[in-house]
N, C-alpha and C positions, 0 to 999 in steps of 0.2 A: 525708186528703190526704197524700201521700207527696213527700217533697221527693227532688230529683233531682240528682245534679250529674251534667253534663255538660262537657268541655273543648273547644271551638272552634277547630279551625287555619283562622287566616284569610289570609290574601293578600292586599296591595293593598286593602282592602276587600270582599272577597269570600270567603263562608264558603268553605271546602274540605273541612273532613269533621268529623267529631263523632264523641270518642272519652269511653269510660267512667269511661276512668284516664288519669292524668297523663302515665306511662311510655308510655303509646302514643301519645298527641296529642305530646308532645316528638319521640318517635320517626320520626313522621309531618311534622313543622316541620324534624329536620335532613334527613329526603331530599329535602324540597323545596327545602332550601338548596342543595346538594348538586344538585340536578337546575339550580340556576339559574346555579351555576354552570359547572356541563356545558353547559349552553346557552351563556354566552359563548364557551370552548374551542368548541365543534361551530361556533360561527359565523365563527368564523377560517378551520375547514382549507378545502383547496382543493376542496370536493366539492360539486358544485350543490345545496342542501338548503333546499326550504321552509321558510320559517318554523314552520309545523306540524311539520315533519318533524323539524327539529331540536329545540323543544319534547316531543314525543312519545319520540324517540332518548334524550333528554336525561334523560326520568323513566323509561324504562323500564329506563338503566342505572343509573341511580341506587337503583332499587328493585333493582337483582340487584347490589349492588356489591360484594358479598363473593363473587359468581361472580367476574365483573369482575377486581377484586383479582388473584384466585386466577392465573387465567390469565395476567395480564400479570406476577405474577411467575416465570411457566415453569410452573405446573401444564398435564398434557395436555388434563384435562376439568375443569370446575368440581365439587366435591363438596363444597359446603357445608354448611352445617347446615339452609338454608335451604332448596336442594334435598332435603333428606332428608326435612324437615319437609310439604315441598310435595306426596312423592310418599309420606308415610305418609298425608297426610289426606285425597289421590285413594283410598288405598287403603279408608279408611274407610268411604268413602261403596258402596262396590265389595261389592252382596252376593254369596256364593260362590254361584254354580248349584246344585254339588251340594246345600247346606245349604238350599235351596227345595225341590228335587225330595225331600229327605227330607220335609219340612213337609208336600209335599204327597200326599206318597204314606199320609202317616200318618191 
């Protein structure tokens, strides 16, 4: 029998995700912080936004916040480390053509 830990980010009652290690479940509780309160700000300005919409706006900035950041301090594009990371592990998964067509010619 193998013991397991597991760390639980809850809300209100309600699980919201299960991580391995410590640093990722904390990691995961401050953007939810962070998302909640984006959600009050988004529920002020003057722009008609559902309750989902704001909800939704609310975590999706909060998940890219160091794009975020970046740009509202004058950066032109966001180039985080996050972006880099995001678009090395697209490439990852990304097999080369050519290196098939060798495999299969072989």
């Amino acid at each position: 029998m193998a013991v397991v830990v597991k760390y639980v980010v809850e809300r209100n009652g309600v699980e919201r995700m299960t991580f391995t290690t410590k640093k990722e479940a904390d990691a995961y509780d401050k953007m939810l912080d962070i998302a909640e309160s984006l959600e009050v700000m988004l529920e002020k300005v003057d722009v008609p936004l559902s309750e989902q919409q704001v909800e939704s706006l609310a975590l999706e900035i909060a998940k890219s916040k160091d794009d975020f950041m970046a740009v509202l301090k004058g950066a032109k594009e966001p180039t985080t480390k996050s972006t880099a990371k995001a678009k090395a592990k697209k490439a990852d998964n990304i097999a080369s053509i050519k290196d098939n067509d060798e495999q299969q010619a072989s």
